[in-house]
N, C-alpha and C positions, 0 to 999 in steps of 0.2 A: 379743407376742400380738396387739397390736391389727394391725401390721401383716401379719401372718396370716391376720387375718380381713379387711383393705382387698383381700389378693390372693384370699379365697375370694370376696369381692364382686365383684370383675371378673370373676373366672372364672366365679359362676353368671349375670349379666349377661350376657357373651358367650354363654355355655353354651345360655343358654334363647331366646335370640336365634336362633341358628345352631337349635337346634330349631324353634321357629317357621316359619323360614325355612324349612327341610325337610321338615317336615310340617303344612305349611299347610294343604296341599290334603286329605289325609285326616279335619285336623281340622274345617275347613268342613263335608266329607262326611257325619263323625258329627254336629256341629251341628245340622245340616240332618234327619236321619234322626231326631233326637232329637225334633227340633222337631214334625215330621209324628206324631212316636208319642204325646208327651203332646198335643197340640190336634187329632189324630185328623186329619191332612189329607195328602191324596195329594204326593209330590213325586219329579219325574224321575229315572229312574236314572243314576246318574253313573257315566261310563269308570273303570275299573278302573285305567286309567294318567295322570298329570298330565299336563296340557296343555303346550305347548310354551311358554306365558302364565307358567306357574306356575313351569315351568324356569327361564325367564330371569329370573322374578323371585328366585329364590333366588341366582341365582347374584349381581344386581348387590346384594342385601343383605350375603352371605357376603364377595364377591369384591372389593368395592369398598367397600359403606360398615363393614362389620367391620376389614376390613381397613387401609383409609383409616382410621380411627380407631387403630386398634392403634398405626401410623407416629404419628400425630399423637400419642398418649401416649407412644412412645421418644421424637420429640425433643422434647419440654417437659421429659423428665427425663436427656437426653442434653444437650442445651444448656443446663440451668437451674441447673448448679451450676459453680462454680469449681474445678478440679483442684487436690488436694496431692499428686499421683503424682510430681512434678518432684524427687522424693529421690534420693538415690544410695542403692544399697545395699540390700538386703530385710530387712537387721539392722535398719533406724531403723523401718520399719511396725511393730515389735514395742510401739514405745511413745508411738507416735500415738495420739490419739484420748482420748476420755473413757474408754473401757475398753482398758484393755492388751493387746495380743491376742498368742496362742504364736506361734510359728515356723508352725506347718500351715496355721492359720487368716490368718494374713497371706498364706501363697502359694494358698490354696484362695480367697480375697477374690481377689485377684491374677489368677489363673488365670479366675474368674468375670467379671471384669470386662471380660473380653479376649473371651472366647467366646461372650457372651450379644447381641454386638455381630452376629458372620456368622449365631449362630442366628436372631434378628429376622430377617436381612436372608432367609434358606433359609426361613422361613415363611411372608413376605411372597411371593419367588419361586414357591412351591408353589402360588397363587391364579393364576397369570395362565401358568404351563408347566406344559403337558398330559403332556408325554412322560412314562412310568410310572419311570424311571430321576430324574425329581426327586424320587417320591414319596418313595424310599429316604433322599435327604438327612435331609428331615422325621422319618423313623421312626429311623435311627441316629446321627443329630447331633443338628437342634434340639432333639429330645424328651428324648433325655438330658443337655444344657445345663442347658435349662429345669426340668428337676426336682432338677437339684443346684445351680442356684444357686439356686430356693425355700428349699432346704435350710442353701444357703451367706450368705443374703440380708443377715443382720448384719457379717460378712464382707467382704462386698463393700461393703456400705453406709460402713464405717469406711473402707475403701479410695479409697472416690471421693469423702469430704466428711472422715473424719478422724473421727465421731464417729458415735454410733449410739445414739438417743433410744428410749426406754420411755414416756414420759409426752407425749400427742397434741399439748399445746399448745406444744409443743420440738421440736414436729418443723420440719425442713427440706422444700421443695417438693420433693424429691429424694429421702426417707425415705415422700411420699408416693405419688410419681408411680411409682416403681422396684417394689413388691408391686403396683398396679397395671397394670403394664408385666407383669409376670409371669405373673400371674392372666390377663388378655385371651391372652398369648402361647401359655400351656397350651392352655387352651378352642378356638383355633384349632390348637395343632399335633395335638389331639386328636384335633379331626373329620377333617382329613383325614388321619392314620394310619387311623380307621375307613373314613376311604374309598377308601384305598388298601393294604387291610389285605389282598386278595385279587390286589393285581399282585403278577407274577414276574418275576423278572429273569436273565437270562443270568450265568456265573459271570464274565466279564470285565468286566462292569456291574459287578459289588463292584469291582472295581480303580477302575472310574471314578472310584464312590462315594469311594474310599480318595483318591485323589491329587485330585481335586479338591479334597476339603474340605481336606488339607494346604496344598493352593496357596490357595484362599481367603481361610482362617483365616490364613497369613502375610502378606498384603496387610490384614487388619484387623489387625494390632499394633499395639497404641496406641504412641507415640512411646517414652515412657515403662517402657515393659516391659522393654525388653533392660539400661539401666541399673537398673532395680527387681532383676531376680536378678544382673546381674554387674558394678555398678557402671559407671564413664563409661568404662572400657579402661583399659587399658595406658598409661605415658608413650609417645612414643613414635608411636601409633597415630595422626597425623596424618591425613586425608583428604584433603589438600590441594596444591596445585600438583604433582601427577603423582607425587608420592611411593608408595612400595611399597604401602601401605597404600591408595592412590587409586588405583593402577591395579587390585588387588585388587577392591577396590570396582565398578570399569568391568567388569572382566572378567565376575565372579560376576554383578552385578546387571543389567548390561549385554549383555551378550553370553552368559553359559551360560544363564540362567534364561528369557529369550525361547522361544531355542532347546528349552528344557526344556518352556515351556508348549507351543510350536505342536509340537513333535510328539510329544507328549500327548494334543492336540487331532484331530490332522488327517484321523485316521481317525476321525473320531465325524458323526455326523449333523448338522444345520444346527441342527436343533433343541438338541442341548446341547450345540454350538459357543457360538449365542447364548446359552443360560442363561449356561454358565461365565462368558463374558466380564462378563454383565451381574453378575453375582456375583462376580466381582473388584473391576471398576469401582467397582460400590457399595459394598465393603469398605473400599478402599482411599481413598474420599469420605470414610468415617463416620470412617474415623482418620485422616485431614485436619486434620475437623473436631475433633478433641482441643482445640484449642490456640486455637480462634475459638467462644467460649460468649457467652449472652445478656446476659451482663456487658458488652461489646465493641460491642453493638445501637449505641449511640449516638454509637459511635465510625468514621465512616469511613473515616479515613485507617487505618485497621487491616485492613479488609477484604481480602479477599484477590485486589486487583486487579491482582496480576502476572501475566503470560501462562501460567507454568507451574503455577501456583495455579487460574489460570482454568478448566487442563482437567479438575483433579479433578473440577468440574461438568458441563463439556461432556463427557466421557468415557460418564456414565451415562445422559445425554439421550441423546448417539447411540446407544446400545446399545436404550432401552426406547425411543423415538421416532421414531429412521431419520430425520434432521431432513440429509439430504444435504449441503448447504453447509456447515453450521455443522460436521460432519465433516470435509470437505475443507478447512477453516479451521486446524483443528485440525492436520491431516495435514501438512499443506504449513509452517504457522506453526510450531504449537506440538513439534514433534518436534526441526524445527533447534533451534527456542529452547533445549530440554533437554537437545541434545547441547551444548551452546555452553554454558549454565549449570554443568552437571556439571564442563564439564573447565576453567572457570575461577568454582569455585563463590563465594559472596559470604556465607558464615559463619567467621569468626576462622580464622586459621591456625595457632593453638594450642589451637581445638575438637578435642577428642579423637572417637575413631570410636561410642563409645556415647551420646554428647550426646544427650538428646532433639529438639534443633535440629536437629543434625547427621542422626539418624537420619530423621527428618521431611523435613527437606530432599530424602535420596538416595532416600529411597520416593517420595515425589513426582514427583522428574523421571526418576525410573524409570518410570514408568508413564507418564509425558507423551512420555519418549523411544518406547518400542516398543508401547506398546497399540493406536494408529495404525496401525501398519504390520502390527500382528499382525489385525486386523480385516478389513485387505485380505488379506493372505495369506490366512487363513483364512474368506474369502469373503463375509464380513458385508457389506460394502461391495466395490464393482464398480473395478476398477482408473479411476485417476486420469486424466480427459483432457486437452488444456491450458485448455478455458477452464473448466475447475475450478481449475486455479492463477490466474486472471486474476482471478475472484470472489475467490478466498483473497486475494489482492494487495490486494483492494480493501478487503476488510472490514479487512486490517491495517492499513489508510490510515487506516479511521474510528477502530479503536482507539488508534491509535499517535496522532493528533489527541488524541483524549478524555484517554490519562493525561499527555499533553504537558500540558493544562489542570488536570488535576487535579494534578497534582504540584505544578505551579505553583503553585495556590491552595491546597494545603494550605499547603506549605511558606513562603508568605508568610504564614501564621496559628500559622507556630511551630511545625507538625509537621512532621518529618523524612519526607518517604517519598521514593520511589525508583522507582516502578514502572515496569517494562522496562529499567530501567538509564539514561534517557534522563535524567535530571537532573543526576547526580552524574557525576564524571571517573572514575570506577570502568573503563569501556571504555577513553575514553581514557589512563589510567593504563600499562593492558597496551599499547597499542599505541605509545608512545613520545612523545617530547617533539613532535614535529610534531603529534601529534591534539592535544595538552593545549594547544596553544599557538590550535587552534583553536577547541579548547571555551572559553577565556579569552571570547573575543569574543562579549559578550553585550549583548542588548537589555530595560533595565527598563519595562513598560508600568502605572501606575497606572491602578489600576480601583478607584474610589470609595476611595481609601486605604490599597486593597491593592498594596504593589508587587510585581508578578509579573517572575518572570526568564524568559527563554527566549533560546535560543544558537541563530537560524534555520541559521547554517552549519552548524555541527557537528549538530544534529540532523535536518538534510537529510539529508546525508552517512550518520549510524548508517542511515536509513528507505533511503536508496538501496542503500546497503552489506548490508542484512539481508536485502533482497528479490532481490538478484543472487547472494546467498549461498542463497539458501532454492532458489533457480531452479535453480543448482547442482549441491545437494543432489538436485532432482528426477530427474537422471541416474542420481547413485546410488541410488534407488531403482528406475530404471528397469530397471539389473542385477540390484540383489539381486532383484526380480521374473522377469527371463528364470534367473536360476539356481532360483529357484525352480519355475517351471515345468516347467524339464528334469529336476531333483528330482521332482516328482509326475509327469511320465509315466515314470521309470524306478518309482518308486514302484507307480507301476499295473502294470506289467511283470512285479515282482516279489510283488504281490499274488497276480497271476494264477498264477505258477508255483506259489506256496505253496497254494495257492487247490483249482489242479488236484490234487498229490499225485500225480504221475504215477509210474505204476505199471510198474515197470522189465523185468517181462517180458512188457508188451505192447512195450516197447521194442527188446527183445531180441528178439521172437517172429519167427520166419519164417513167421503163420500169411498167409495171403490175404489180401489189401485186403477180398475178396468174405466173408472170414465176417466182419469187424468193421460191418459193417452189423447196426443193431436195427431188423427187420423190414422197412419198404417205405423204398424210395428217397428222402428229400424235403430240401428245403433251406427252414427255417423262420425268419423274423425275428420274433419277438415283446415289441412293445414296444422294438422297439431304440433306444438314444437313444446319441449319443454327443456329447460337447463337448470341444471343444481347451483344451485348460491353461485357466483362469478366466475364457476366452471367456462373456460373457452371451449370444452367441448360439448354438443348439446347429446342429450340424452335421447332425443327424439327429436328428428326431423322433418317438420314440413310434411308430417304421416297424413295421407288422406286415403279413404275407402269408406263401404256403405256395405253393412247387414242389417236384411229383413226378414222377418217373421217365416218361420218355418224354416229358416238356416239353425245348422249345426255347424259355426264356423273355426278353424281349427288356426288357433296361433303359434306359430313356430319360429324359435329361434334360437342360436346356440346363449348361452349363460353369458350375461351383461348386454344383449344384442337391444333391450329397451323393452321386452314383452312386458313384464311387472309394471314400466312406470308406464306405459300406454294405460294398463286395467285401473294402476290406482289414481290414476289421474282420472276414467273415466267413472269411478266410481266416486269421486270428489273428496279422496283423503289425500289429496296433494295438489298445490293449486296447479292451471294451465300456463304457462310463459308465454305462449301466444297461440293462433288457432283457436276452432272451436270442438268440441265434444258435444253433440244434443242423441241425448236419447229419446224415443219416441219425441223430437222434434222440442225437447223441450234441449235449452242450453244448460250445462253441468255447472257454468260457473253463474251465470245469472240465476240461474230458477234450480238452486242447489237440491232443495226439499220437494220440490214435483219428481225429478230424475232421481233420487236415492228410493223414494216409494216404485216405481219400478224396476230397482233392479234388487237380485238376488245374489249374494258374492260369498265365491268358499276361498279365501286366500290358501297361499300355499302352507304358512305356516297360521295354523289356526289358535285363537284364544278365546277358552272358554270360562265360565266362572265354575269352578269343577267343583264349589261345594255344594251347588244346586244340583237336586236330579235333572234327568235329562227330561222330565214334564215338566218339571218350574221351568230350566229354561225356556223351553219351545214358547210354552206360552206369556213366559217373560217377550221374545221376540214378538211374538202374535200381539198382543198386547200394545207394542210399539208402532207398530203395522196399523192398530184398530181393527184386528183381523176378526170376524164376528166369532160367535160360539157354536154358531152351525157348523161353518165354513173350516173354523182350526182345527176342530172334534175329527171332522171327515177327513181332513186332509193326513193326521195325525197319526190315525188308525193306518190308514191307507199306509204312511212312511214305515208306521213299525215294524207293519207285516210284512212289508216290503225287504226290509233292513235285516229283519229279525232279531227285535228289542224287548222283545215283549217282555222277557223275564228281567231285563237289565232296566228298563227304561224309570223305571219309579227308585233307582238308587245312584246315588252322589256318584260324580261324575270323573270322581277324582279315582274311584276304581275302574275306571272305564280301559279299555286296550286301544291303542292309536288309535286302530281301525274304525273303532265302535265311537271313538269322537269324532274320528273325519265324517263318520256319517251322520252323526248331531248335528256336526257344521253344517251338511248339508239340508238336512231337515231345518235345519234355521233361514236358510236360504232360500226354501221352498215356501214354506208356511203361509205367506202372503201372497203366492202364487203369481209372482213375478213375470213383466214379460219379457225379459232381459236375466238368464241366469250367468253368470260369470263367474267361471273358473281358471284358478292358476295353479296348475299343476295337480290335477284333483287326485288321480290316481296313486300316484308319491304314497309306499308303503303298506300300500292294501293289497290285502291275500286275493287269489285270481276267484273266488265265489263276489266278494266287495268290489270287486274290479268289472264282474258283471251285472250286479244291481245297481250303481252307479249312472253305467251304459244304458242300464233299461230305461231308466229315471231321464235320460238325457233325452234320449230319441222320444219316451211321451212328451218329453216337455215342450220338445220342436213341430211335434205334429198336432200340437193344439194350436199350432199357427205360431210361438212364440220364439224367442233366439236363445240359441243356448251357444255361449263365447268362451271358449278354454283352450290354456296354453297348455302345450305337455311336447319333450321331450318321447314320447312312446311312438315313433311313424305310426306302426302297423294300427295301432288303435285310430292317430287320425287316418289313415289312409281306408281304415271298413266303414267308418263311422262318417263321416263329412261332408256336407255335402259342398265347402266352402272352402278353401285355407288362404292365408298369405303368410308369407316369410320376414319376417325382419332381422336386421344386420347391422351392428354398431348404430342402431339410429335410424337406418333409411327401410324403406318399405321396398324392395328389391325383385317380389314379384305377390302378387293375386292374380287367382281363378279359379273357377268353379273345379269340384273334382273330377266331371267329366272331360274339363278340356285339359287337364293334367292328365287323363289316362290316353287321351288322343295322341297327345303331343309330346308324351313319353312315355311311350311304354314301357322304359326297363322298371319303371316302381316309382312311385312318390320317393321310398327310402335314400335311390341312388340320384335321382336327381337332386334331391333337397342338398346332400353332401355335395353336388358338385355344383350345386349355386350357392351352397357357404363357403365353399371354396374360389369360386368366381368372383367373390364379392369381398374374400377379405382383406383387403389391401386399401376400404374406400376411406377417402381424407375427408375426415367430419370436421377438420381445424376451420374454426370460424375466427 
């Protein structure tokens, strides 16, 4: 009972607190009102809405110090006791403790212990991410945790101390601190289910919901759990020197479950990319720390100063902190280390696979092996340059110094430690009688009494050998990165097609190119942005503008500036990263095969199949099109004459002269009589007779009311021709207008303005 009432004490504590904080401002307001009625004195009308004062003040009470508090009561009663969970078997919980507990209550304790570990951490998370898909964590996890281990609280208590006191002055710090751990935890998962008692969420958001907290919740296992219901394993089940049961290990933990998490992840937003990972990370810390309690305080050489120990910590600073180097320390360091640890691990080789050791051990350099790499992948962190391995090299230098000294001096004072492997012949062991014979050669240095060992060869050697190995390594990551890229733009590819739902008889349909227009002619970019594979810089930014029917609109810009990926993105050979493209009103990425029938595109560099004459192709295109036999005949004739192919046009095309294929491309482009032609760079190479039939072709095309859209480096051609231009530059859209109000508003020439607004412009920061 008593401890019943320690947890209704926190919870009205927290309770009335978070009130306060909430309704401050109201309560001042009555205050104030009350004040003016009983001593009869006039006082200002106060805003109906709280100040932005009053906002933040709730938030840094609520957000930071309720919550900074809450943390700081899990760990005084997460670190302040001594574990008995190190049992084999869920038979022996039956008769632990000062009360005997049944079979239920031992695995409901059990159970409790395990889960009350991610609910903290999911209530903690819910203060500091906004997105409305954490809120659901809070309302269908922590809150039903929290109210059955209230329930389960004796349970649990025998579970993690072994005994479970009624009488105050017998209690344990841990008997006190855990119903106040509980009590604060309600009060807070309460408010904000009230305050997120009104978001909705998508029906694949529950899928989040669902597989997330599975992945979570398995990253916070305490060590001890899988031998609590199924004992240490099997004889047999070694984990060790690459045996069945080790590669098992590598395979599942290593290699499927990465996989499992990032494409889980990688269609989800930035925002619960980060949460997930930081809600792994911190899971997967808390049950770490199982095994390092305030018992251990005063013991250093216990600490967990190994490099693969080390990242449990640095794992969750990168995640809530963005601390860059100490990231790439990690990435570069700590991942080899994990794959090198795992596959020559340093616990007994007659440790069985459910050992709390054992199990401890493989979670750990689990997560120091791919959480690194899974951060880049999934974009958290910006891929790796090299003088970020140069840093990483350096800081391993300091480190790799410091437990050099620290090994040293423990181990001259009678403690055993080890850390990096750099003391003991453990490395040298594996690599043969030539290393051991080096590690032999060592130098004793007395420091005030202490004699310290150190082996400068042989521990060069490991510092040279780890850093040409890690550098290596850097290769390989630099593949599994390009395969990853080529994966997410097919990815994107196949978004786009699921995306569209393309509807198989407009496919089929032999209607007109002219009735799948919705309403007036226009080619629209809104918001377009697009980025190459985990490029931080984007290619195209947030480009918006609007051409209609009977423009001749002219695209400029110097070489890389984004002209090309604007057209092939509008033309749908490359998907959109965000924004939209609709032509004639149709969207490029949903309604892919409405918008490709009107437009007509001559890229800059053209491919033709040259061993067709150039009337197989045409009406190879025509053909594609559904372009009738009236219509292609007329249109055809009309092109040759125009061109002048007559004598060329009925022979293979592989004799063709540049000239005379860029004008095939265009004839392919036209054939279907497009209302949308689009060109990049059309002129590129053609004699000044091709350089004027082209133009003719262009201006009829515009004055049958239709758009004709082309980039080209040539001013004077856009500045006679145009009736439209805009500029682009590294990505930004930097100016549009009609040609008239360019001739208004500078007269020295389209040519000299356009140069001194590339020149105005070149210094802009695309870094996202």
């Amino acid at each position: 009972m008593i401890k019943y009432l320690l947890a209704l004490a926190s919870f009205a504590f927290f309770g009335i607190t978070i009130l306060l904080a909430r309704f401050a401002y109201p309560i001042l307001v009555g205050c104030k009102k009350l004040f003016a009625k009983v001593f009869k004195k006039e006082v200002k009308e106060f805003p109906k809405e709280r100040s932005e004062g009053y906002k933040k003040a709730e938030k840094i009470v609520i957000n930071y110090v309720l919550v900074g508090l809450a943390i700081a009561i899990f760990a005084v009663r997460f670190m302040g006791y001594d574990d008995i969970q190190w049992i084999s078997g869920w038979e022996k919980y039956i008769k632990i403790g000062a009360i005997p507990q049944s079979k239920v209550n031992a695995v409901f304790g059990e159970l409790c212990l395990w889960l009350i570990v991610p609910a903290n951490i999911l209530v903690y998370l819910r203060a500091f991410f906004k997105e409305k898909t954490v809120g659901w964590f809070n309302k269908f996890i922590a809150l039903p945790v929290i109210l059955v281990s209230i329930i389960c609280m004796k349970q649990t208590e025998i579970n993690m101390i072994g005994v479970s006191h009624d009488v105050l002055s017998e209690f344990k710090l841990v008997e006190i601190m855990f119903p106040i751990e509980l009590g604060a935890l309600l009060a807070l998962s309460i408010y904000f289910f009230i305050k997120d008692i009104k978001e909705r969420i998508d029906v694949k958001d529950y899928h989040f919901v669902a597989g997330m907290a599975l992945i979570g919740c398995f990253f916070a296992i305490p060590p001890f759990l899988p031998m609590f219901f199924f004992g240490v394993g099997k004889a047999g089940y070694y984990p060790y020197d690459i045996s069945v049961t080790h590669r098992e290990v590598i395979y599942v933990l290593f290699i499927a479950l990465p996989l499992v998490v990032y494409f889980f992840l990688r269609n989800k937003t930035q925002v619960k990319i980060n949460f997930s990972l930081t809600f792994i990370t911190l899971s997967a810390m808390v049950a770490f720390m199982y095994a390092n309690k305030f018992s251990k305080i005063d013991e250093p050489w216990n600490y967990p100063w190994h490099l693969c120990n080390t990242a449990m910590f640095i794992l969750p600073l990168c995640m809530i902190f963005k601390p860059k180097r100490l990231f790439y320390f990690t990435y570069f360091i700590n991942v080899f280390g994990a794959l090198m640890a795992t596959l020559m691990p340093n616990y007994s080789s007659t440790s069985l696979l459910l050992e709390p050791d054992v199990v401890r051990f493989i979670m750990n350099h689990t997560m120091a092996f791919w959480m690194p790499l899974l951060m880049v992948a999934l974009k958290v962190y910006e891929r790796p340059k090299f003088k970020q391995y140069l840093y990483s090299t350096i800081w391993l230098f300091v480190y790799f110094v410091a437990m050099l000294f620290l090994n040293s001096y423990f181990n001259a004072n009678g403690h055993e430690t080890d850390f990096f492997f750099i003391y003991t012949d453990k490395i040298a062991d594996k690599l043969g009688k030539w290393a051991e014979r080096i590690y032999e050669r060592n130098i004793i240095v007395d420091v005030k009494g202490l004699k310290m060992t150190f082996r400068p060869l042989y521990q060069s050697l490991y510092l040279i050998g780890y850093i040409g190995l890690g550098f290596a390594m850097w290769f390989v990551y630099s593949l599994f990165f390009r395969i990853a890229d080529s994966h997410y733009e097919l990815h994107c590819l196949l978004k786009v097609a699921r995306k569209g739902k393309i509807d198989m008889r407009i496919r089929k349909s032999k209607e007109p190119v002219e009735n799948l227009t919705s309403g007036e002619i226009t080619l629209v970019f809104d918001e377009f942005t697009k980025r190459y594979g985990n490029s931080q810089v984007l290619s195209a930014d947030h480009i918006s503008f609007k051409v209609k029917g009977g423009m001749i609109f002219g695209f400029l810009g110097p070489n890389g500036a984004g002209k090309s990926t604007c057209i092939k993105s509008a033309i749908g050979i490359q998907p959109v990263t965000d924004g939209h493209i609709f032509v004639c009103g149709h969207d490029v990425t949903t309604e892919p095969v409405q918008s490709k029938k009107l437009i007509g595109y001559v890229p800059d560099h053209y491919a033709l199949y040259e061993k067709l004459t150039g009337r197989e192709y045409i009406n190879y295109i025509a053909d594609l099109y559904k372009v009738s036999k009236k219509d292609r005949d007329e249109r055809i004739t009309y092109y040759v004459n125009l061109f002048e192919l007559t004598q060329a046009f009925d022979n293979r095309m592989q004799t063709y002269s540049h000239g005379m294929k860029q004008k095939i491309a265009i004839m392919a482009a036209l054939v279907h009589n497009p209302k949308i032609w689009i060109l990049d760079e059309p002129l590129t190479g053609l004699d000044p007779q091709s350089i004027f039939q082209v133009k003719q072709c262009m201006i009829r095309h515009a004055k049958e009311g239709n758009i004709v859209f082309f980039s080209s480096h040539i001013i004077d051609v856009v500045e006679k021709m145009c009736t439209d231009i805009a500029i682009i530059q590294k990505g930004h859209l930097v100016y549009q207008a009609s040609m008239k109000q360019v001739e208004k508003e500078h007269p020295e020439g389209l040519e000299t303005f356009y140069l001194s607004t590339i020149k105005d412009n070149g210094d802009l920061d695309i870094a996202q």
